[in-house]
NUFI-13182 format. One record per residue (C-alpha): x, y, z; residue in one letter. Coordinates in steps of 0.1 Angstrom, whole numbers, plus 5000, padded with zeros to 4 digits. Last residue first. Example, Ala and Ser with C-alpha at 12.3 -4.5 7.8 and 13.67 -1.06 7.14 Angstrom:
BEGIN
513749895071s 512349555078a 
END
This chain:
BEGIN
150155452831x 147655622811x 150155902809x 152555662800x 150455552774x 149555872761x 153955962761x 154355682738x 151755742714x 152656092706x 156255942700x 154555732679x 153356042658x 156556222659x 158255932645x 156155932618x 156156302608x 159856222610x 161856532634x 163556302655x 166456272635x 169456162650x 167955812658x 166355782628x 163155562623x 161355502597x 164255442571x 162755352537x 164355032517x 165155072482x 168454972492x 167654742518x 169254802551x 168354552568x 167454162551x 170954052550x 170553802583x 173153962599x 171654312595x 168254202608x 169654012636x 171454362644x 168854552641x 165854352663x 163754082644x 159954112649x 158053872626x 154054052622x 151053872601x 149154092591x 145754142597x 146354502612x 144754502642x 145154182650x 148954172645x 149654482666x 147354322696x 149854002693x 152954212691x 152154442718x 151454112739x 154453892733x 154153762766x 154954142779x 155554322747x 157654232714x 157954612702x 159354662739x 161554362739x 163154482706x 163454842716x 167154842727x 168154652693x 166554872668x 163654742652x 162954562622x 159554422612x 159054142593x 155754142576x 153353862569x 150053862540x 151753532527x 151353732487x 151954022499x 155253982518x 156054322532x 159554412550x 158654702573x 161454892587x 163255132615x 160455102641x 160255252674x 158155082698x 154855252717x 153355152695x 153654862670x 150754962651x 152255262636x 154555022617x 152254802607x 150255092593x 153355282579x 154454922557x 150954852554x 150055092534x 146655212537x 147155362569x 145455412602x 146755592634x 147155492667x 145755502699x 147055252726x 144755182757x 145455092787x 142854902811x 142455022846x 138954982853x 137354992816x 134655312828x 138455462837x 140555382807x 137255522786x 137055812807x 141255842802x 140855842761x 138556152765x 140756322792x 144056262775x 145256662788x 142456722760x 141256482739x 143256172734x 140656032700x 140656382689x 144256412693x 144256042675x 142556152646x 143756462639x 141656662618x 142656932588x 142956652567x 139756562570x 139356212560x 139956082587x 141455742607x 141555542636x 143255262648x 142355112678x 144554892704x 143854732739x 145654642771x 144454422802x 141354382813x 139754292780x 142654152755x 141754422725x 142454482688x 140154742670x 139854852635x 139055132612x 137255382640x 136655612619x 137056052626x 134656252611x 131656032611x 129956232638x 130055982665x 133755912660x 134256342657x 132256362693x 134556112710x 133056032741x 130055822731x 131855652699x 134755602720x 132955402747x 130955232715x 134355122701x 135154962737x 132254772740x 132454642701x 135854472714x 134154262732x 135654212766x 132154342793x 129454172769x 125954052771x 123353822760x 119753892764x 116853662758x 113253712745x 110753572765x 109953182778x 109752992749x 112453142736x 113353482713x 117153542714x 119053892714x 122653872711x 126254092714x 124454342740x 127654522755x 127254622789x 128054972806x 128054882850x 126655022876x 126854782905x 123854722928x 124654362928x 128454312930x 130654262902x 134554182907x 136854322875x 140054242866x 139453942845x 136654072825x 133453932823x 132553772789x 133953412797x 131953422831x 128453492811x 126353852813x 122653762809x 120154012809x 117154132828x 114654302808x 112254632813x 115254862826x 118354682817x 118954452848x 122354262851x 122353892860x 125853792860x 126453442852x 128253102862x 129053072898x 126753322910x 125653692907x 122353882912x 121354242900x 123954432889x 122454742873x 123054822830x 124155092810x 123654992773x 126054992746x 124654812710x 125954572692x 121854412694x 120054762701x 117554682673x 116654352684x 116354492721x 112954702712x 111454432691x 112654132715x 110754392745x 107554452724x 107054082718x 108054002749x 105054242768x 102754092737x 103253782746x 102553812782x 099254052773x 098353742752x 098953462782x 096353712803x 093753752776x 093853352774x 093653292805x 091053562814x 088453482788x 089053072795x 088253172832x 084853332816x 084053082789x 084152812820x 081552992840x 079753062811x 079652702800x 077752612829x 074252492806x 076052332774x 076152542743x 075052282719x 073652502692x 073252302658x 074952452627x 073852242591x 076952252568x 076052132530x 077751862516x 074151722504x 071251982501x 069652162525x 066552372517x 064052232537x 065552342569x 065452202599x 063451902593x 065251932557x 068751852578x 067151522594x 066151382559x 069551492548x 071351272572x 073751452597x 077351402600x 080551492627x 079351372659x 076951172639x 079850932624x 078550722601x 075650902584x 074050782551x 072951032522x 075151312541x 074651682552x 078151812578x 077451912605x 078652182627x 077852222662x 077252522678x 078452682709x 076653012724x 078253302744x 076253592754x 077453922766x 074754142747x 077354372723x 080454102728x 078853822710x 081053552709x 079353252689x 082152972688x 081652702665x 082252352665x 083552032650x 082851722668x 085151582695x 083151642726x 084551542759x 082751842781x 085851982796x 088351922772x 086252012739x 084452282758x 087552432765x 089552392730x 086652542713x 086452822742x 090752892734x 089352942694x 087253192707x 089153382731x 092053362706x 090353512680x 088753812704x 092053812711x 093553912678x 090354122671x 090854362695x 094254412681x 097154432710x 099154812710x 099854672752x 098255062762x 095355112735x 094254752727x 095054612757x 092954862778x 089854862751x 089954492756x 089554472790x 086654742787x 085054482763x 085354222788x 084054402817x 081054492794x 080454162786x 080754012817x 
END
């Protein structure tokens, strides 16, 4: 057995990277427990394991006392000196009590307890590998589906993929290839635990981060992302190259960088827009693919009221006040739409010190120009 044993070990050690002496711990301390259970003994013992002949041996340990009450756990120092003259009270006489079968038993004891380590170890290597790919993108297979959960398989792991994180449009059948989102790694009792994503809004930074070289690089940010998963999203990016656009980069050519993305997210549009540190041009920019003609700032309620001309007041709103919604949460401001001529009734439009956005007979506005950008990506989307 020995040498079986000590091959065993020499396996674990170099493919499952398990210590030699981890399990020769647990081998020991699992024969304790085994000899306990099997040969109802309560006193304290010790395990020999000797690896180089192959011999097990259990020995009781003693402590030395004047009077003994419990000789499971106590021997009297008259007894001790019989053994060995030079015990002296408190000390710990060892007596070998390895009972006649117990190599049968150390042996399936051996294997349970290598085979539970090699099982941690496999999950302790898998939650160390997925721990570090948490808000991560990861290309997943389809494995199983029912009522409540997709099962997709990631290679050494399967993971969990629950109804409220699949998106509405999509139906998932097993062989499916499919990009997942990992949004949380668990450790439990019985392995680590994988949660997954298909409407975060982290899958759909990652989808630009893989085919937007300039996002990948750092030359081009992703500042912020607004999304309703199936449906229609917003991003705002940003550079600090001046010599970069963001959202050219962002399109790519002919839109075919932006129109992977629409296609890996079945259908789902996408408005790119840029980011600004004034809110006035970011809130503005954010309403895309709407005109806007101003941007009325309340800092202190963090809300704007946005004016926009009369004919683009259901388009700034959106379908169910969609555009308006996605606007607002990527921006973090709060976002009142009032169209021109409520605007100029209610004394708010024009303001004196106001700034025109938008001019009709002017479509030459660097702003302009850039949600006019925006407006003819989403109808190429379209």
């Amino acid at each position: 057995m020995s040498s079986e044993l000590l091959d065993a070990l020499d396996i674990l050690e170099k493919e499952k990277g398990i210590s030699r002496d981890v399990i020769i711990e647990a081998i020991e301390a699992a024969l304790i427990s085994a000899y306990r259970r099997n040969f109802n003994q309560a006193q304290n013992v010790r395990i020999d394991l000797n690896l180089g002949t192959g011999t097990m041996k259990v020995y009781a340990r003693k402590e030395v006392v004047d009077e003994v009450f419990d000789p499971r756990l106590e021997i009297s120092v008259e007894d001790a000196r019989h053994i060995n003259p030079n015990y002296q009270i408190e000390d710990v006489v060892e007596l070998e009590v390895t009972p006649k079968d117990f190599g049968r038993i150390a042996a399936q004891t051996a294997k349970q307890v290598v085979t539970q380590r090699v099982r941690e170890a496999e999950r302790g290597i898998i939650y160390s590998e997925f721990i570090d790919r948490e808000e991560d993108i990861m290309t997943g297979i389809v494995q199983r589906v029912d009522s409540k959960f997709i099962y997709v398989s990631l290679g050494k792991i399967e993971a969990i993929l629950p109804a409220n994180e699949q998106m509405p449009n999509e139906r998932y059948k097993p062989h499916d290839r499919i990009k997942v989102f990992i949004t949380k790694v668990e450790k439990t009792t019985k392995g680590p635990q994988i949660f997954v994503s298909r409407t975060h809004p982290g899958l759909l930074k990652r989808l630009f981060e893989i085919e937007v070289p300039e996002i990948y690089d750092g030359t081009v940010e992703i500042k912020s992302v607004s999304r309703e998963a199936g449906d229609r999203s917003k991003i705002s990016v940003h550079s600090e190259n001046p010599e970069v656009d963001p959202v050219g980069s962002c399109v790519g050519p002919k839109g075919a960088r932006v129109q992977a993305v629409v296609n890996e997210l079945k259908g789902e549009k996408i408005d790119i827009v840029k980011w600004s540190n004034d809110p006035v041009v970011f809130v503005a920019n954010a309403l895309s693919p709407s005109k806007v003609l101003d941007v009325i700032v309340s800092e202190e309620e963090k809300a704007t009221t946005v004016v926009v001309p009369d004919y683009q007041l259901s388009l700034a709103i959106g379908k169910r006040g969609q555009n308006a919604r996605l606007a607002a949460k990527l921006t973090g401001w709060k976002i009142d739409i009032k169209s021109e001529t409520d605007a100029r009734e209610a004394g708010i439009f024009p303001r004196e010190e106001g700034i025109l956005l938008f001019d009709e007979e002017d479509d030459n506005d660097e702003l302009d120009t850039d949600l006019s950008l925006e407006y003819e990506n989403e109808d190429n989307l379209e």
